[in-house]
N, C-alpha and C positions, 0 to 999 in steps of 0.2 A: 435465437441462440444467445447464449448469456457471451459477456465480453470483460477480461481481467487485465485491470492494467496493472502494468509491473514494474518495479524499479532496477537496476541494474544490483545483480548479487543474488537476485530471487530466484530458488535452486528452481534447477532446469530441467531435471525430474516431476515436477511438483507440476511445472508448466505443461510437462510433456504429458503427463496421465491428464491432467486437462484437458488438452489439446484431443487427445485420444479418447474422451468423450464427447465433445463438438464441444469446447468451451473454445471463444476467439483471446487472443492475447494481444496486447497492445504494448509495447516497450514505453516508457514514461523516464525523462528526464528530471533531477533536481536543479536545473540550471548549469551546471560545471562539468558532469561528466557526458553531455551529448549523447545519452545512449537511446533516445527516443522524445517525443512528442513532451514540450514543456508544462510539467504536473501543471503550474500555475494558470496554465489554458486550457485543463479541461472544462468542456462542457458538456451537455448534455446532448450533443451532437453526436458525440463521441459513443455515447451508448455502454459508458461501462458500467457495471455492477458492482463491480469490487474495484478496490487499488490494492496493492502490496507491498510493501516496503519496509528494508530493514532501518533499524532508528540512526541508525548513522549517516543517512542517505538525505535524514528531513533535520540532520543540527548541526554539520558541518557547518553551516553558512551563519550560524548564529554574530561571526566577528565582523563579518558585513550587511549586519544590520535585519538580516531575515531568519525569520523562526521559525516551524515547524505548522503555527498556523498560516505563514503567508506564503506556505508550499502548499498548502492542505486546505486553504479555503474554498478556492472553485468546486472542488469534490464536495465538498460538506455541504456548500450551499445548493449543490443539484442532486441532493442525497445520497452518494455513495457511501457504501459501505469502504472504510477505509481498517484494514490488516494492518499493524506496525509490527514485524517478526524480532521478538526479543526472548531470549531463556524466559522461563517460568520465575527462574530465585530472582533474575533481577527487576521483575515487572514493575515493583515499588520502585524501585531509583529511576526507570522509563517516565513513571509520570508524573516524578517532579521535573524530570530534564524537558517533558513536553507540554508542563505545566494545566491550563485549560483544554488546550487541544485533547488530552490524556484521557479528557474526562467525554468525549464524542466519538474516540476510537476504540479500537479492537486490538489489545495484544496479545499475541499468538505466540508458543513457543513454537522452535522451529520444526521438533518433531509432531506435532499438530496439527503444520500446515495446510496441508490438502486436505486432514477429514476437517479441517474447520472452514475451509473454502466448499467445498462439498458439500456440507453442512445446512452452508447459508444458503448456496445454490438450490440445493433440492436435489442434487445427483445423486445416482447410487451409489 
């Protein structure tokens, strides 16, 4: 069974037609909003496939000294697929604001979400 980890604000539709295919879900923290398991600790324990997160979730912390890759590095280095959900027209200004990282992920508009999660999964 495929396993999608998710950031707080990741529409719950999107999770639920997941779910309703036997996809697992896993809540995922950025450090400040507690809403799950610390992005910064995944590993590859964890078994997930994808991450998802909208861009505001991985640059809030930019003023205390963390960027979007020292959110995003454990996923990268155990190969996940990592989603960053941003409109289509502003994808440009997403990957200057994520710099390197930009250029390792995946931005998705948000009406895209699930057939591009779907997609990468292989579901119908």
């Amino acid at each position: 069974m495929a396993t999608v980890g998710y950031l707080e604000g990741t529409d719950p539709l999107v999770l639920t037609r997941l779910a309703a295919r036997g996809v697992g879900t896993l809540p995922l923290s950025n450090g400040f909003d507690n809403h799950g398991k610390f992005i910064a600790s995944v590993s590859s324990r964890d078994e997930l496939d994808i991450v998802i997160g909208h861009l505001h979730k991985l640059t809030r912390t930019q003023k205390q000294g963390f960027y979007p890759r020292d959110l995003l590095q454990s996923c990268l280095d155990c190969g996940i697929t990592v989603m960053i959900v941003v409109p289509e027209g502003d994808h440009g200004l997403a990957r200057k604001v994520l710099g390197a990282v930009g250029d390792v992920t995946q931005l998705v508009d948000p009406a895209q979400l699930f057939d591009t999660i779907a997609q990468s999964l292989g579901l119908p």
